[in-house]
C-alpha positions as CSV (number, residue, x, y, z in Angstrom):
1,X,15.3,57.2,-25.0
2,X,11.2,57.4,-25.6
3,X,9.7,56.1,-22.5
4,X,6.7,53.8,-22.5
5,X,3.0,54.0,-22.0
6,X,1.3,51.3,-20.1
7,X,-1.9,51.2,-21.7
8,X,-5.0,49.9,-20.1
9,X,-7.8,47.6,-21.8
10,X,-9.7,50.3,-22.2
11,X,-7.2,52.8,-24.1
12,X,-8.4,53.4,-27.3
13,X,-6.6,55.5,-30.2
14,X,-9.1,57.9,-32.6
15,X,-9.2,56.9,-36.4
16,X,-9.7,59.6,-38.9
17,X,-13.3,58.8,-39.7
18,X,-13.6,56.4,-37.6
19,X,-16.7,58.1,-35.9
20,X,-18.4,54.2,-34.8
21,X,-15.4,53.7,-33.4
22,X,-15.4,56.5,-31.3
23,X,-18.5,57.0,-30.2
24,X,-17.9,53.0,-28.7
25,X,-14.8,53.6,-27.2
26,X,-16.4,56.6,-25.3
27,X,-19.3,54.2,-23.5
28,X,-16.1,52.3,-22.8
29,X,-14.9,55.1,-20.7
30,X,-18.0,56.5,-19.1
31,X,-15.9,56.3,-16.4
32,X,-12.6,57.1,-15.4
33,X,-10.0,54.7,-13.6
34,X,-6.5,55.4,-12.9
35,X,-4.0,54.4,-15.2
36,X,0.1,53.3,-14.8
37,X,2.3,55.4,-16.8
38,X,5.4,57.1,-17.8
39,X,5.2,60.2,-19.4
40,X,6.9,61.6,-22.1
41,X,5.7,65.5,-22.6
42,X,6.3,68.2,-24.9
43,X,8.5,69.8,-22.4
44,X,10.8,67.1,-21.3
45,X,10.4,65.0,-17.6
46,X,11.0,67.3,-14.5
47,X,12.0,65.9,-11.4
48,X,8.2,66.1,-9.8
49,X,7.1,64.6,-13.0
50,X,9.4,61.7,-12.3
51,X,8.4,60.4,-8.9
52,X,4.4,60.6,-9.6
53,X,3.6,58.3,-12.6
54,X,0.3,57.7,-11.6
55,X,-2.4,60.0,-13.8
56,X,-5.9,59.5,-13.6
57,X,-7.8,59.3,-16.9
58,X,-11.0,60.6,-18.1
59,X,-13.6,59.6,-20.5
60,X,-12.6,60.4,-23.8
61,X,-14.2,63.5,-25.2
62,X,-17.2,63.4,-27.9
63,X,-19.9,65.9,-28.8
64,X,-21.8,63.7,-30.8
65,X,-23.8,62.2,-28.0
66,X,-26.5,64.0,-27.1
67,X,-28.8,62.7,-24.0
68,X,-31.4,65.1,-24.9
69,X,-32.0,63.2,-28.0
70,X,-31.9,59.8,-26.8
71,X,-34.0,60.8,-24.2
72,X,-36.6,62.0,-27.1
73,X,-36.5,59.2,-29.2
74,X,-37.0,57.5,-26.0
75,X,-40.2,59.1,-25.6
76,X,-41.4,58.8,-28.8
77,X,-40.7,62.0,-30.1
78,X,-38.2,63.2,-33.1
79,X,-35.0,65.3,-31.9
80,X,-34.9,68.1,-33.4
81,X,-32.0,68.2,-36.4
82,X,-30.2,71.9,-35.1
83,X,-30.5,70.7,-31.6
84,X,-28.3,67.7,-32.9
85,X,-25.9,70.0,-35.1
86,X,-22.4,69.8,-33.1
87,X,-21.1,72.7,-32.0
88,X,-17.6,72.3,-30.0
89,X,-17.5,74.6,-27.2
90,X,-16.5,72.5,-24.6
91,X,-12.9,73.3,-23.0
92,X,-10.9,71.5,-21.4
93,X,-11.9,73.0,-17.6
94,X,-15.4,72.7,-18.5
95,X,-14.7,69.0,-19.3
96,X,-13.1,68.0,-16.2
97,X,-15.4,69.8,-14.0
98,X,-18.2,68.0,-16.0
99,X,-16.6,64.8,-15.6
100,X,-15.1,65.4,-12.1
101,X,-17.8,67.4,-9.6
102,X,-16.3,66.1,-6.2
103,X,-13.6,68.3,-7.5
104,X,-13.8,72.0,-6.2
105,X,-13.2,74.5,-8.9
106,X,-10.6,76.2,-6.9
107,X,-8.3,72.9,-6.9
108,X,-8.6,72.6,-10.6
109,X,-7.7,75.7,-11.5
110,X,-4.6,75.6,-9.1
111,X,-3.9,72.3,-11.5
112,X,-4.2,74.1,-14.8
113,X,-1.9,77.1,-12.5
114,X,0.8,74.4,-12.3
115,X,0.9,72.7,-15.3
116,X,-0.3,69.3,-13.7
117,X,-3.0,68.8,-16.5
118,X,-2.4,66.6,-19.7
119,X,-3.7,65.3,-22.9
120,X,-2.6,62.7,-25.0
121,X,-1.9,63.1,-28.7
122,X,-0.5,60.9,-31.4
123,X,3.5,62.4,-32.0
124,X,4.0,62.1,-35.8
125,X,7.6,61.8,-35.3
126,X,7.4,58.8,-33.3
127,X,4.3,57.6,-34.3
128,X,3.8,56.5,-30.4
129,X,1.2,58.1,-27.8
130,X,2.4,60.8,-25.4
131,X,1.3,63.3,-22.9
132,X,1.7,66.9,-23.7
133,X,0.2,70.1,-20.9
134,X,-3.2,71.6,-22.0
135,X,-4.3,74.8,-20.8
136,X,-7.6,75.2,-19.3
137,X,-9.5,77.4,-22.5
138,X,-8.1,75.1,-24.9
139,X,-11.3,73.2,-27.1
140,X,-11.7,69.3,-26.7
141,X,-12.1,67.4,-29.8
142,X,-13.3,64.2,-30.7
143,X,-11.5,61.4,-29.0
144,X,-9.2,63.6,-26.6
145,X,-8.2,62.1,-23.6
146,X,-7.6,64.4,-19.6
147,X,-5.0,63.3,-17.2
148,X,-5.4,64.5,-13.9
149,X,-2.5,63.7,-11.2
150,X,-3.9,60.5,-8.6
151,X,-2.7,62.1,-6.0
152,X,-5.1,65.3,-6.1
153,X,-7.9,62.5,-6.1
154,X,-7.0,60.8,-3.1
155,X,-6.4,64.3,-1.8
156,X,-10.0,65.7,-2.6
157,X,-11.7,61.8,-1.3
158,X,-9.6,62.4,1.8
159,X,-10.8,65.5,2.4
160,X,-14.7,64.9,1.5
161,X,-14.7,61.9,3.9
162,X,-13.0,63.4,7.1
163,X,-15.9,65.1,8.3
164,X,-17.6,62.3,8.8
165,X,-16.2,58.3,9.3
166,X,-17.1,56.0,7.4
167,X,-18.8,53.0,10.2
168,X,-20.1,49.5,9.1
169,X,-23.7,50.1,10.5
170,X,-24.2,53.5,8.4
171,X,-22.9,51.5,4.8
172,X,-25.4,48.9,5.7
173,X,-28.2,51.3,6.0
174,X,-27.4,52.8,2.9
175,X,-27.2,49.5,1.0
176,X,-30.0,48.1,2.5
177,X,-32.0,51.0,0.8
178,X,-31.3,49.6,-2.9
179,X,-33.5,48.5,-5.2
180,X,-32.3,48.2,-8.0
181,X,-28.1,48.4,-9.8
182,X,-27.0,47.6,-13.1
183,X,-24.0,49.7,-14.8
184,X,-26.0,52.6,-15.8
185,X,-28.0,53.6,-12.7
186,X,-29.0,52.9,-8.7
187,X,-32.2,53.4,-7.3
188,X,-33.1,53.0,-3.5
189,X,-35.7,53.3,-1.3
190,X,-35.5,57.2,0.0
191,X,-36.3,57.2,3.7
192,X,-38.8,60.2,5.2
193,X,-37.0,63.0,6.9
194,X,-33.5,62.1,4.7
195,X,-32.7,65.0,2.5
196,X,-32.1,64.3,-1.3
197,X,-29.4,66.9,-1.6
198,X,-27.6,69.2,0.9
199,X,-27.7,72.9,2.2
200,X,-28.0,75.4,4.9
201,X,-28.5,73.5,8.2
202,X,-28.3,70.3,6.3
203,X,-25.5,67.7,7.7
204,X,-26.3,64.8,5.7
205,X,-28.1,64.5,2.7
206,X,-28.6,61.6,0.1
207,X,-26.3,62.3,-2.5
208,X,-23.4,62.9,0.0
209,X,-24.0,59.2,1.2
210,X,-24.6,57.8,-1.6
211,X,-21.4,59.2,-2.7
212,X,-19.5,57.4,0.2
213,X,-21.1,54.4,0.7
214,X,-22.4,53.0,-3.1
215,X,-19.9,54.1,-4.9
216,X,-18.4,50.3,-5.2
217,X,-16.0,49.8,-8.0
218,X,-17.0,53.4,-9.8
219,X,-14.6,56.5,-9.5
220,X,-17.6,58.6,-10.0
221,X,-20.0,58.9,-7.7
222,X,-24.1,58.5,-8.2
223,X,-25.6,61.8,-9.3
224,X,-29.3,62.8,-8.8
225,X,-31.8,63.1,-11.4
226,X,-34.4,64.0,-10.3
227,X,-36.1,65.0,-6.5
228,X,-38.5,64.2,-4.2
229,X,-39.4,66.0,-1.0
230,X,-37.5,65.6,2.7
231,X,-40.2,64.7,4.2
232,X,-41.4,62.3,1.4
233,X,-40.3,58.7,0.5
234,X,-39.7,56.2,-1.8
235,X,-38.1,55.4,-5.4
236,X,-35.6,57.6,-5.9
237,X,-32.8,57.1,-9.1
238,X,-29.5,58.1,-9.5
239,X,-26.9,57.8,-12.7
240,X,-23.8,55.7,-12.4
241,X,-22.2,58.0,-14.9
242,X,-22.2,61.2,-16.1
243,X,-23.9,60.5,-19.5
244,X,-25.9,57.9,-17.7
245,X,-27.5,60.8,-15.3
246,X,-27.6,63.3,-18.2
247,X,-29.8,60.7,-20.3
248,X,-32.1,60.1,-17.3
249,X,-32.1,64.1,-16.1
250,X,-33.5,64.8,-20.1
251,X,-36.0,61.8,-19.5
252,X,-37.2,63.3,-16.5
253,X,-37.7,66.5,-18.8
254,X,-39.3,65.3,-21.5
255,X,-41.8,63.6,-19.1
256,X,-43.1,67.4,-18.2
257,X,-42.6,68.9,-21.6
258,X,-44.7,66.2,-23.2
259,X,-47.4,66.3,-20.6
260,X,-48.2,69.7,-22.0
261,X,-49.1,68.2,-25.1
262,X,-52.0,64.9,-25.7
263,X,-50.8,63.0,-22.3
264,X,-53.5,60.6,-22.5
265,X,-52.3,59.1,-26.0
266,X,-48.4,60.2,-25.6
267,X,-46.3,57.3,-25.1
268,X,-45.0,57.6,-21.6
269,X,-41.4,56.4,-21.4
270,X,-41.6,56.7,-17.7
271,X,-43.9,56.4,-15.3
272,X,-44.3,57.1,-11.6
273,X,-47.0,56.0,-8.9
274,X,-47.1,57.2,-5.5
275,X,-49.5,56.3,-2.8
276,X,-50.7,58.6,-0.5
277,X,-53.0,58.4,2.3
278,X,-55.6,61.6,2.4
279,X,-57.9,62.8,5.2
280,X,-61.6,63.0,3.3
281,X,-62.5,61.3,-0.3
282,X,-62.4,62.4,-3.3
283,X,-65.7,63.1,-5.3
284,X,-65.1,60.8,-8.0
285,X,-63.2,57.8,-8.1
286,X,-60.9,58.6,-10.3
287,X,-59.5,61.5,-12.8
288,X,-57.4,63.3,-14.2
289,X,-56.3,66.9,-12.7
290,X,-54.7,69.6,-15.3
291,X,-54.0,72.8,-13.4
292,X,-51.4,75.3,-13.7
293,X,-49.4,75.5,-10.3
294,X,-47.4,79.0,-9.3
295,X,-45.3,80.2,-6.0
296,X,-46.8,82.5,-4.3
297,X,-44.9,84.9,-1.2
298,X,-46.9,84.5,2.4
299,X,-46.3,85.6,6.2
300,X,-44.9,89.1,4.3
301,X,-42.1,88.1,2.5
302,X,-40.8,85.4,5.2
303,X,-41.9,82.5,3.3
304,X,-43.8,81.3,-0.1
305,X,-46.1,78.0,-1.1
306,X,-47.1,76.8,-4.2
307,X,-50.8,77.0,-5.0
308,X,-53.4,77.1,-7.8
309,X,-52.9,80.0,-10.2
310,X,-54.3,81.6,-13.3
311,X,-52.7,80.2,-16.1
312,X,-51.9,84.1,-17.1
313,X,-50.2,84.1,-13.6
314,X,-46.6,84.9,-14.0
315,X,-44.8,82.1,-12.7
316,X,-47.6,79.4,-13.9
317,X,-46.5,75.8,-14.4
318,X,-49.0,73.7,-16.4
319,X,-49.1,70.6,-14.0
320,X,-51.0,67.6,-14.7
321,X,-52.3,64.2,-12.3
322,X,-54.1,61.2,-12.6
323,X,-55.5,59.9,-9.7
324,X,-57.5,56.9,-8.1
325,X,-58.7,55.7,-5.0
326,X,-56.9,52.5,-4.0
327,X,-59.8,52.0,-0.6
328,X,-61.8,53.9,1.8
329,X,-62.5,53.8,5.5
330,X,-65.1,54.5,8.0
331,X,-62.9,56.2,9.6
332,X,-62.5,59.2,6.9
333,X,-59.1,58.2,5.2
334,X,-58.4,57.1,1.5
335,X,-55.5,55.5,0.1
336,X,-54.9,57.4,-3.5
337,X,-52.7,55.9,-6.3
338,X,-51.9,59.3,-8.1
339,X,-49.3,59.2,-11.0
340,X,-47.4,62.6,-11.9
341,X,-47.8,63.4,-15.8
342,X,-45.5,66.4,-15.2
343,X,-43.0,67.2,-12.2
344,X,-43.4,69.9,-10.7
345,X,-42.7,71.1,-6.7
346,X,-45.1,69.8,-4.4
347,X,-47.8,69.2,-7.2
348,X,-49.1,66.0,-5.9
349,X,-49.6,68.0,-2.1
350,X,-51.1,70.9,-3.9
351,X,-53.0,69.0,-6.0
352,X,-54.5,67.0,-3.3
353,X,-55.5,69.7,-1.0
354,X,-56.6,72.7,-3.4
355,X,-58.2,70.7,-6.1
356,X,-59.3,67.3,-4.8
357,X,-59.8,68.9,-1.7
358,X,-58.4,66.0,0.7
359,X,-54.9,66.9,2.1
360,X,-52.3,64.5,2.9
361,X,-52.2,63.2,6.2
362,X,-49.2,64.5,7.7
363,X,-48.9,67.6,5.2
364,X,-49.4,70.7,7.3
365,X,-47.8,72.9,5.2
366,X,-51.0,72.8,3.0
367,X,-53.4,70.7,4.9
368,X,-53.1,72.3,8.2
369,X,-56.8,73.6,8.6
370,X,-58.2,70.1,7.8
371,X,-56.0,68.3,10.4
372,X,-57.5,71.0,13.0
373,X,-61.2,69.8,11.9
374,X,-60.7,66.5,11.9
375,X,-58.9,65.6,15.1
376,X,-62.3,63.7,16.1
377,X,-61.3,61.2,13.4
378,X,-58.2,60.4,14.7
379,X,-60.2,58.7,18.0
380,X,-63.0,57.7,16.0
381,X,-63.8,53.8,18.2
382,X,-64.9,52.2,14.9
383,X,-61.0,52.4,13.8
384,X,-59.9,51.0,16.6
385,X,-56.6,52.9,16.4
386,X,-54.3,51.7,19.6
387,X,-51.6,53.7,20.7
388,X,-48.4,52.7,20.3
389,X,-46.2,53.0,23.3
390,X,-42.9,51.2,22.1
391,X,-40.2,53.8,20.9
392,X,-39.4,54.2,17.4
393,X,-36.7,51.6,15.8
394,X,-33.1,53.4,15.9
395,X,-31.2,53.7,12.9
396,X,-27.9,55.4,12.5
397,X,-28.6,58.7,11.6
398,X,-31.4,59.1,13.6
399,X,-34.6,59.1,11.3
400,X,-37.0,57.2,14.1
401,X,-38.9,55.8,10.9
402,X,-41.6,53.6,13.3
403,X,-43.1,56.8,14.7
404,X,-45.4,59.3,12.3
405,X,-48.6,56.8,12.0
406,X,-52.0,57.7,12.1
407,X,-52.0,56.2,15.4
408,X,-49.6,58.7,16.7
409,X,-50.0,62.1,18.1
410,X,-47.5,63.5,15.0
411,X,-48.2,62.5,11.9
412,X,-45.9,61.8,9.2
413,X,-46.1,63.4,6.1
414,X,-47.8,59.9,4.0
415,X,-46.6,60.3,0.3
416,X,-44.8,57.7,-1.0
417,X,-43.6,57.1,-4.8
418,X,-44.5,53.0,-4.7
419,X,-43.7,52.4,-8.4
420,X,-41.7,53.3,-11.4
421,X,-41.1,52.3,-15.0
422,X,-37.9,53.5,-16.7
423,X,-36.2,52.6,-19.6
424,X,-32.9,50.2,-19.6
425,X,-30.5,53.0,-20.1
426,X,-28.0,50.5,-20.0
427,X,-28.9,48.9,-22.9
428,X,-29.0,51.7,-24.8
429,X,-25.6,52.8,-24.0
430,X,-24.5,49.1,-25.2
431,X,-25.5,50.0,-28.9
432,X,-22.4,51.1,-31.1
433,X,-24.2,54.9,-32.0
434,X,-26.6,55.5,-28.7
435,X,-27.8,58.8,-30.1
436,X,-28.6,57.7,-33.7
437,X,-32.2,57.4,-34.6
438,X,-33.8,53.9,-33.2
439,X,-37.2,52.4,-32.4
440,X,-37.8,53.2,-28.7
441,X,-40.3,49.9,-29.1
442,X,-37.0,47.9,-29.3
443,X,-36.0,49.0,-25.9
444,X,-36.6,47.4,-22.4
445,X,-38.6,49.0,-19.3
446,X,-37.5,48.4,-15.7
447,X,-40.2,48.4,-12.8
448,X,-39.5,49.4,-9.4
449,X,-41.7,48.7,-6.6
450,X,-40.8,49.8,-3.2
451,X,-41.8,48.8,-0.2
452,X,-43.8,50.8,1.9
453,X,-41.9,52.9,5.1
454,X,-42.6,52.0,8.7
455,X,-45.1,54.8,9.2
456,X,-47.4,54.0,6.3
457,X,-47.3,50.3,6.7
458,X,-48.8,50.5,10.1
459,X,-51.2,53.1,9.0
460,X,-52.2,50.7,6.3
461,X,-52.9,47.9,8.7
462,X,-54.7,49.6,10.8
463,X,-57.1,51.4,8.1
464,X,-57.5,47.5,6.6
């Protein structure tokens, strides 16, 4: 007797030819959901196969969408023809590490070990849709569809979540930092002193929480596109999906790459403002810094910076800025507005303090000379700065965001991306061929504004 597959409303067969179809079924998927079924495989039902019936199901497989091209015809620019050329190299591992990263390598090899990973195909015979095992070098094509057993995903959420519990007053933090959510991306307000993504001596990091906590209704969790530093704050986007982030990482990109080129009469897809508040004033007004930026090794070999290079120099970045004062004060601060034409590490700090020659406040790392020279400023009577003797606000993973102001003894580091302009990815991914040519013009932008943090806010107020 041929068992029966429960499919969901968003199974969807492959048509010879039909390539629309396809390519609008996948968006349909971007991302998986578990699915209800009994199997029929190649190799008949064993007893394990017969108590779990649940399967997880991924997005089905296509190479012809490319984020790097809609991220350049997002920008303005023409993909180029042999970058779109499809070349199938993608295996069936590859795939589900691609689709699946809170799964560790190890555990998905062990399923491919045990013969726990399936595909479906079309059975001429029956002309009905069954499973069938798929080894992990076999090549996806078009349209194929990876079961994963439900219970390795509980198994692997279990296991990522245990270290820490999940508590009421940590998922409101969290959610209290959006900004913005649609089906395509999240973006929040990044505290100071959170870090974006984990490492050594790291216990919690953004893109862990944000994996537990605003993941809602989405099996996959929100992946990072881009960075900004620990000690920085502000906007701060993450894809909903995997195609999603890799559309937005490419964006992010072809921001730098085109910045190389004519950036004043480029059309800028995305755009980023931060404000920072600097000890001294620039000379002019307002500009446009083009330097190259390189990493350079310090204290012998224990540490490096970045700093101002040769352009010869061999690890030169060409990294370019365009600033403006926002308002000065007596007391010898300036609030900048200074928008990143390319994205490089710590360019905005760098640029500041070697070429404008105003360091952040709060940046010792490369401002550390100027806050010993102007510690007068800080007690200058004409600012009237008071010192604040009630303790920082608490928060649950211990940031103390009210402390760090320029009327404390330590200051904060006071960079803060205020403003951003994006394309609607999400209405991109609604059109029936994504990566086919189309007029960027015809496409939406999103701004993001976000608020400034504690620290900043109070410097503000007491600077105006």
């Amino acid at each position: 007797m041929t068992d029966q597959f429960l499919i969901s409303k968003f199974r969807w067969r492959p048509l010879a030819g039909a390539k629309k179809t396809v390519t609008a079924a996948f968006y349909q998927l971007q991302h998986y959901h578990a699915t209800a079924t009994t199997i029929n495989t190649d190799g008949g039902n064993t007893n394990e196969e017969k108590k779990t019936n649940q399967w997880l199901t991924l997005p089905a497989f296509t190479p012809t969408v490319d984020g790097s091209s809609i991220a350049k015809l997002l920008s303005g620019r023409t993909p180029d023809t042999k970058a779109r050329t499809i070349t199938n190299n993608m295996t069936a591992l590859k795939w589900i590490l691609k689709c699946c990263p809170q799964l560790p390598r190890s555990l998905v090899h062990k399923l491919f070990r045990l013969r726990q990973v399936r595909k479906e195909y079309l059975a001429e015979e029956t002309k009905s849709c069954q499973l069938k095992r798929v080894g992990a070098k076999d090549l996806m094509d078009i349209g194929d569809i990876i079961f994963l057993p439900t219970t390795i995903d509980v198994k692997s959420r279990s296991t990522k979540h245990e270290n820490e519990n999940l508590c009421n007053e940590g998922m409101k933090f969290i959610r209290g930092l959006e900004l913005f959510k649609d089906s395509a991306i999240i973006v929040i307000n990044k505290p100071p002193g959170m870090p974006v993504q984990g490492g050594i001596g790291i216990k919690r990091s953004l893109d862990e929480l944000a994996a537990k906590y605003l993941l809602y209704d989405y099996t996959e969790s929100p992946r990072l596109v881009h960075r900004l530093d620990r000690d920085s704050s502000g906007i701060l986007v993450m894809g909903r999906t995997l195609l999603s982030a890799t559309i937005l990482h490419s964006i992010f990109r072809e921001k730098t790459f085109g910045a190389s080129d004519d950036v004043l009469e480029s059309k800028r897809s995305l755009q980023k403002r931060y404000w920072a508040l600097v000890i001294g004033s620039p000379r002019r007004a307002g500009g446009l810094i083009s330097v190259p930026l390189g990493k350079v090794v310090i204290d012998d070999g224990k540490s490096e910076k970045i700093t101002v290079v040769d352009k010869f120099h061999m690890s030169a970045q060409h990294a370019v800025t365009e600033y403006r004062v926002i308002s000065s004060s007596s007391c010898g601060y300036t609030w900048l507005e200074l928008s990143p034409l390319t994205g490089r590490k710590h360019q905005l700090r760098v640029h500041c303090a070697e070429v404008l020659g105003t360091p952040i406040v709060g940046d010792y790392k490369y401002g550390w000379q100027a806050h010993k020279k102007s510690k007068h400023i800080f007690v200058n009577s004409d600012c009237q700065l008071e010192e604040k003797n009630s303790k920082g606000k608490s928060d649950p993973f211990g940031l103390d965001l009210e402390n760090g102001s320029i009327s404390d003894k330590h200051f904060r580091l006071h960079l803060h991306c205020k403003q951003m302009l994006l394309p609607n990815i999400a209405q991109v991914l609604r059109r029936d061929n994504p990566d086919s040519d189309f007029d960027s013009k015809t496409v939406e932008s999103i701004t993001i504004d976000a608020d400034l943090p504690p620290h900043m806010q109070r410097s503000w107020d007491l600077l105006n």
